[in-house]
N, C-alpha and C positions, 0 to 999 in steps of 0.2 A: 567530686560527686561520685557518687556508689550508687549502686543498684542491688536492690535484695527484694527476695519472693519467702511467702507468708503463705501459710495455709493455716485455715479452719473448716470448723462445719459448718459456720455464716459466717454472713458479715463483722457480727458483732464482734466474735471471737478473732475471728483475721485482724481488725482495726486494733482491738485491744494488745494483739501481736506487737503491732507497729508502733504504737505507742510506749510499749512497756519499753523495744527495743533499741527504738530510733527518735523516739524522744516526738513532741506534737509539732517541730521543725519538717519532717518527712512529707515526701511530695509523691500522694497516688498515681503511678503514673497507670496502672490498667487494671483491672479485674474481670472474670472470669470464671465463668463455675464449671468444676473439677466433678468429678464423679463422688468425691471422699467430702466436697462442700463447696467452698469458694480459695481460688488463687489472689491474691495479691502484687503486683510490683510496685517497689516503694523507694524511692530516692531521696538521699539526703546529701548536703553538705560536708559535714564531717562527721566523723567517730565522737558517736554519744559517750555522756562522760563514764558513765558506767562502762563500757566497754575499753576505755584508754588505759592500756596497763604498759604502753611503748611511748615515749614520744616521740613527737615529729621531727624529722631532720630538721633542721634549718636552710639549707640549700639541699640542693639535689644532685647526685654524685652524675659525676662522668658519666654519658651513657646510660642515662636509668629514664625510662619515660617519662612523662608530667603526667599526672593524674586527666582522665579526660571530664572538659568539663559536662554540663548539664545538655548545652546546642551540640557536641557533639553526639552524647547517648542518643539524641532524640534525632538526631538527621538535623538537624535546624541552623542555620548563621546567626540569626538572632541573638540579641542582650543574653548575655547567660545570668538572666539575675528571673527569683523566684517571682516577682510582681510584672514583670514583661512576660515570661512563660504564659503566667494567666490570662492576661490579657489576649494574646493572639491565641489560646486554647478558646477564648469567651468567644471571640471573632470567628470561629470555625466552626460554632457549631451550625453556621448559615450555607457549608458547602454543601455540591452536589450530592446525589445520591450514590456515587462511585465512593466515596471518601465515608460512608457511612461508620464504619465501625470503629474510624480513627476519631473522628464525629465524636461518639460516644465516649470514647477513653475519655479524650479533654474533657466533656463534660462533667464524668464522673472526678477527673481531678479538682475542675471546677469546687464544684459541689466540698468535695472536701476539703482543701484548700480553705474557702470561706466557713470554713465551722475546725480550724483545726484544734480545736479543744476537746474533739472527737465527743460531742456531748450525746447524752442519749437520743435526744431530739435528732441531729444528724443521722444515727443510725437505724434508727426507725424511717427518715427518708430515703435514706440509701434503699433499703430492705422493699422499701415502697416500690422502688424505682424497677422491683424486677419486673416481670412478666407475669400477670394473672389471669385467672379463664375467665372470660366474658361471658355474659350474664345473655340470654338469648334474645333480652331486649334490645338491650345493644347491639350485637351482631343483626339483628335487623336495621335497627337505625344506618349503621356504618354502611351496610350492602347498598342503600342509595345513593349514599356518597362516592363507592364504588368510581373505577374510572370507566369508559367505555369499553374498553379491552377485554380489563377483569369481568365485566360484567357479561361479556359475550362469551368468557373462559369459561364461567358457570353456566351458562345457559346450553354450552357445547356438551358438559358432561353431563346435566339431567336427562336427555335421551336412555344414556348409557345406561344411565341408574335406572330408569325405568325398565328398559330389556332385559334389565338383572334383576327385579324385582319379579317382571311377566315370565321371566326364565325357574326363577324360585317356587314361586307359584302351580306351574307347572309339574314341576318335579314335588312337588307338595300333593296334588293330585293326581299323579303317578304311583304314588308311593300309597294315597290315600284307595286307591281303587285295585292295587294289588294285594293290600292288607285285606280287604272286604272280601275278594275274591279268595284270599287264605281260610278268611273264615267259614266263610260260605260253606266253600269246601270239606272243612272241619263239622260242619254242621251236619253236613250230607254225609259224608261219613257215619257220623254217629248215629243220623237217623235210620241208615242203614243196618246198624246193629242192631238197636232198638228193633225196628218194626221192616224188617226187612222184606216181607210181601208189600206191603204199601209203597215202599221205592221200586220195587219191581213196578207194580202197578201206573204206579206215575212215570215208570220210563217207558210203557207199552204206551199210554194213553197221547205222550209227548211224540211217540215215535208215529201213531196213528195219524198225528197231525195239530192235535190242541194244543193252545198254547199253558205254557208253564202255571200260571199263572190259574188257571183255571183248572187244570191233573189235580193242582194239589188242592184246590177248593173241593172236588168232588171226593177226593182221596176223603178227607176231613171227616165227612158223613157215611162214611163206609165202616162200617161195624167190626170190631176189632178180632170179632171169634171166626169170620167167613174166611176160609180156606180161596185160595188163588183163583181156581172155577168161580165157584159161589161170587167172592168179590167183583170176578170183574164181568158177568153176566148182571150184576148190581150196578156195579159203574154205568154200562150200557144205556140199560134203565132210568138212571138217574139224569144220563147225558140227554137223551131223549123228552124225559120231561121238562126239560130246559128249554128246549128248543120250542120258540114257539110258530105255530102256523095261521096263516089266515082263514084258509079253506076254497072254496073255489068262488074268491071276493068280487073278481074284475067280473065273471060271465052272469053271474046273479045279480049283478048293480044296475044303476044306469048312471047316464051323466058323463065326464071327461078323464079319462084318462092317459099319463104322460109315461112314458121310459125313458129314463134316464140313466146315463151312464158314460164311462170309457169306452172309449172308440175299439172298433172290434169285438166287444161283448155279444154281438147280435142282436142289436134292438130292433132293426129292423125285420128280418126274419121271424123274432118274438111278435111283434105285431100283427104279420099278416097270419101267424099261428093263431092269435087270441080273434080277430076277424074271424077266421075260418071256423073257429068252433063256435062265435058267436051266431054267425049266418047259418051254420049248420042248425041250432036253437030255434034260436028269434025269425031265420029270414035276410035275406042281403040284403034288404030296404034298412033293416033295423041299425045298421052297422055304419060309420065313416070314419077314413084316415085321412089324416094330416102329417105333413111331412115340414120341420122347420130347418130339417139339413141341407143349408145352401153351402156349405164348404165342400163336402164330397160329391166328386163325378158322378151323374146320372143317379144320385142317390132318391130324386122323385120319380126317374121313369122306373127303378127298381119296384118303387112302391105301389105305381101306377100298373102295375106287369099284375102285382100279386093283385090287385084289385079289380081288372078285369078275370080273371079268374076264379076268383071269389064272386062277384059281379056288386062290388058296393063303392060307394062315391069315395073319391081320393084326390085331395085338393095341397096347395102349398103354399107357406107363410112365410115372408121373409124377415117382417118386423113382427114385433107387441101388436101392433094395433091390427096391422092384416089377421092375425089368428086370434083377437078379441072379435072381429066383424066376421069371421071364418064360423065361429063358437055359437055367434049366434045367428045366423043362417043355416047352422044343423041343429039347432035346438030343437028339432021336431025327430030328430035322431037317436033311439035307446042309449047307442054307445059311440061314443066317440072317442078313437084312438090315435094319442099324438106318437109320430118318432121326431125324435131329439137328434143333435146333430153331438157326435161322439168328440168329445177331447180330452185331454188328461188332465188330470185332477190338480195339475201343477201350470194348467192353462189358463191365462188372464179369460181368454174370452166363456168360458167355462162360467165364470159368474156372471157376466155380461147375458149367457143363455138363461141362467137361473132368474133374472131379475123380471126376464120377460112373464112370467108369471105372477108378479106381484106391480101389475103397473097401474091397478085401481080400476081397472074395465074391465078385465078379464073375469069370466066367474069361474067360480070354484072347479078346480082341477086337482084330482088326486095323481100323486108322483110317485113311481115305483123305480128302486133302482133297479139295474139289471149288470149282474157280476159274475167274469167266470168263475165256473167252479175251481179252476187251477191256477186262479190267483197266487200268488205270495201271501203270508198273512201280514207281513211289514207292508203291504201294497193294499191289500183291504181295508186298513186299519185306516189308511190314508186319501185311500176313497170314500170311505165313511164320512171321515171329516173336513173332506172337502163341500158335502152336501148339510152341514149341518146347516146353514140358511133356511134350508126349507124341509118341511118336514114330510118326511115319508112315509107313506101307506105301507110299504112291503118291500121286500124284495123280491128278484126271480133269478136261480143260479141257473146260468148256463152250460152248455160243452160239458155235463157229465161224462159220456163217453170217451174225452181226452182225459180223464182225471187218471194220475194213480196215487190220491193221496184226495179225502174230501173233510178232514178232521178241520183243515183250515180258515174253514169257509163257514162252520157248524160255531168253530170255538169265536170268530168274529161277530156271527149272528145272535150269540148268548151274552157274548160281553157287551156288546149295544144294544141289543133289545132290541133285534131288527126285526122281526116276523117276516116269514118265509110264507110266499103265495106260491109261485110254482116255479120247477125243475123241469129244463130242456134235455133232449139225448141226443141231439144228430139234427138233419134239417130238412128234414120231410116235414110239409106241411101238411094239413096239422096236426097228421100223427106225434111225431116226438115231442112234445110237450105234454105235465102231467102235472095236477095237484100237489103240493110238498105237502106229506106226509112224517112228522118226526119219526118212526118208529121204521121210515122207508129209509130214510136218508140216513140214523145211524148205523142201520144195518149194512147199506151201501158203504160206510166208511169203513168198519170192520172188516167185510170181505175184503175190500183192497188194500187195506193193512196187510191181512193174513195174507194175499196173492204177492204186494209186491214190498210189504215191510218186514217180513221177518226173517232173522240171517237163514233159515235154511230153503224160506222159497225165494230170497232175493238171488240174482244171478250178478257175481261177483269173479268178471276179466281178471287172472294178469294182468300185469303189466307188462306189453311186452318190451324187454332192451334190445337193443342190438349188438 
């Protein structure tokens, strides 16, 4: 028994090897794909006759091996005859999963073996027999047959993939928001070239306090022949007719009125303001406050202080219905003014105060925010919208006097379309409070541009090291 190896680019060509060579007596003993095709090893009996050009001794000399037979090539004690090989190859293919690959050879000898007439039908199974990609039907069907293991294998690593996906993602919009921002930039640049006073102008207007958003809406309308004075005495103007105001709404009405706001704005101080000049008018009969600030300390003897002073009725609600029964027991009262109890715009109870005004008893009540003037404009923007529920008569900007910067508070007021009633200075009652005026307020923002925005009146420290 001999052993020889066969190379082709398939199957077909390898069998066709063995055959030519070793006659259809050859016994496949493995195969194996090579990088160049498929490997072969093939056993036979004896020297095909085509190959016999020696013959065989008759005995065997002194000392010279005996050919080994077929159980020894193979490791096996077994029958060394071709139809017992088969057989316990046929029986093997039922072993463990450890004996796997040995498994396969016998089968594959199997196989050929029972078709040694190497016909094409054989070779077309053979070829059959390799490894093909599965169709995604299948690879779904088989995932259920899965064992428990495997299946907990795959469930381990979709996490992963997921992290790697929410990681790509990101870096997708990193890359997506730095390219914008190239642009942008690129934009601005060349708008620069182009119209180089109008980016002046929108970087004073920005620098004043307005937002972006809005420099360049105004810029837009500004006449292309107006020189940097000319333009931005236009801007001004423009800014101003933007703005809109109520007039002096709350003293000339009658009926209810509410302040509303973030805590600290001074609503309550606004209050005994707009009393004081009410009674000043009308008379301190004409006049009542309401206080529904049960959260802050002494926040009704405050209101109760300015009230005796003023000399008009000052009472306190804790629920809806107490200041719907409050509402109408001063109905015989010109003006009746509510304060609110102050929380921030990011406060659950904050709408909880809002709803008390729409509880179906209460009658109509007009609501006025009340915002500093030295807000943030990402902080206005968001106190805005926190009041969108209910709708607002006006605003009244307070703490002018702290401002150095009032573009903020102007460019918030235009982009919502807030109408502006009145502007506080300080907390003298009831002097410091006054009518808003567009034509006061953007002048006011101007001066303090020029006072504390521009690089040669701004005052600009060292830094000092040590």
């Amino acid at each position: 028994m001999k052993i020889r190896r066969f190379f082709g680019k398939d199957m077909r060509e390898a069998l066709s090897q063995v055959k030519a060579e070793l006659g259809s007596d050859a016994v496949i003993m493995s195969n194996r794909k090579v990088a160049d095709g498929i490997e072969l090893v093939a056993a036979y009996d004896k020297e095909p006759e085509a190959k016999l050009s020696v013959p065989k001794p008759a005995s065997k000399a002194p000392g010279q091996k005996a050919v080994p037979s077929l159980s020894e090539i193979i490791g096996d004690d077994g029958p060394d005859s071709l139809k017992a090989l088969l057989e316990k190859q046929h029986g093997s293919s039922a072993q463990p999963q450890s004996q796997k690959d040995t498994s396969a050879n016998a089968q594959h000898a199997n196989e050929i073996a029972s078709h040694l007439n190497f016909s094409d039908d054989f070779i077309d199974e053979v070829e059959a027999a390799q490894p093909q990609p599965q169709s995604r039907a299948s690879r779904y069907e088989q995932a259920d047959a899965f064992p428990s293991h495997q299946a907990s294998s795959i469930d381990e690593t979709a996490p992963n993939q997921s992290d790697e996906l929410a990681q790509i993602k990101e870096e997708l919009a990193s890359l997506r928001n730095v390219l914008q921002y190239q642009v942008a930039d690129l934009m601005e640049a060349k708008n620069k070239r182009q119209k180089p006073v109008h980016q002046y102008l929108i970087t004073r207007l920005t620098d004043m306090g307005l937002s972006h958003a809005l420099a360049t809406q105004l810029i837009n309308y500004t006449p292309a022949h107006y020189n940097e004075r000319e333009a931005w005495v236009y801007l001004l103007n423009l800014l101003a007719n933007r703005i809109n105001v109520t007039g002096n709404d709350i003293l000339t009405a009658q009926g209810a009125v509410a302040l509303v706001g973030p805590t600290g704005t001074g609503k309550t101080t606004t209050v005994a303001k707009l009393a004081a000049r009410y009674a000043q008018k009308y008379g301190p009969e004409s006049v009542a406050m309401i206080t529904i600030d049960t959260y802050r300390i002494a926040a009704f003897e405050q209101l109760a202080t300015y009230g005796k002073i003023i000399g008009c009725t000052v009472r306190k609600a804790q629920t809806s219905e107490e200041l719907a029964d409050l509402l109408f027991q001063l109905r015989h009262k010109r003006l009746v003014l509510i304060d609110t109890a102050g929380f921030s715009q990011r406060d659950s109870r904050l709408i909880k105060q809002i709803k008390q005004f729409d509880n179906g008893q209460m009658p109509q009540v007009k609501k006025y925010l009340v915002a500093q003037a030295n807000t943030q404009y990402p902080a206005l923007q968001r106190i805005i919208k926190a009041y969108d529920e209910i709708e607002l008569s006006g605003c009244i900007f307070t703490k002018l006097d702290e401002c150095y910067s009032l573009g903020e508070v102007l460019s918030a007021a235009v982009e919502y379309q807030l109408p502006v009633s009145y502007v506080t200075d300080g907390q003298k009652v009831p002097e410091d409070i006054k009518i808003a005026e567009a034509k006061s307020l953007v002048s006011a923002a101007a001066k303090l541009y020029k006072k504390y925005g521009l690089n040669h009146t701004s005052s600009n420290n060292a830094i000092k090291t040590a």
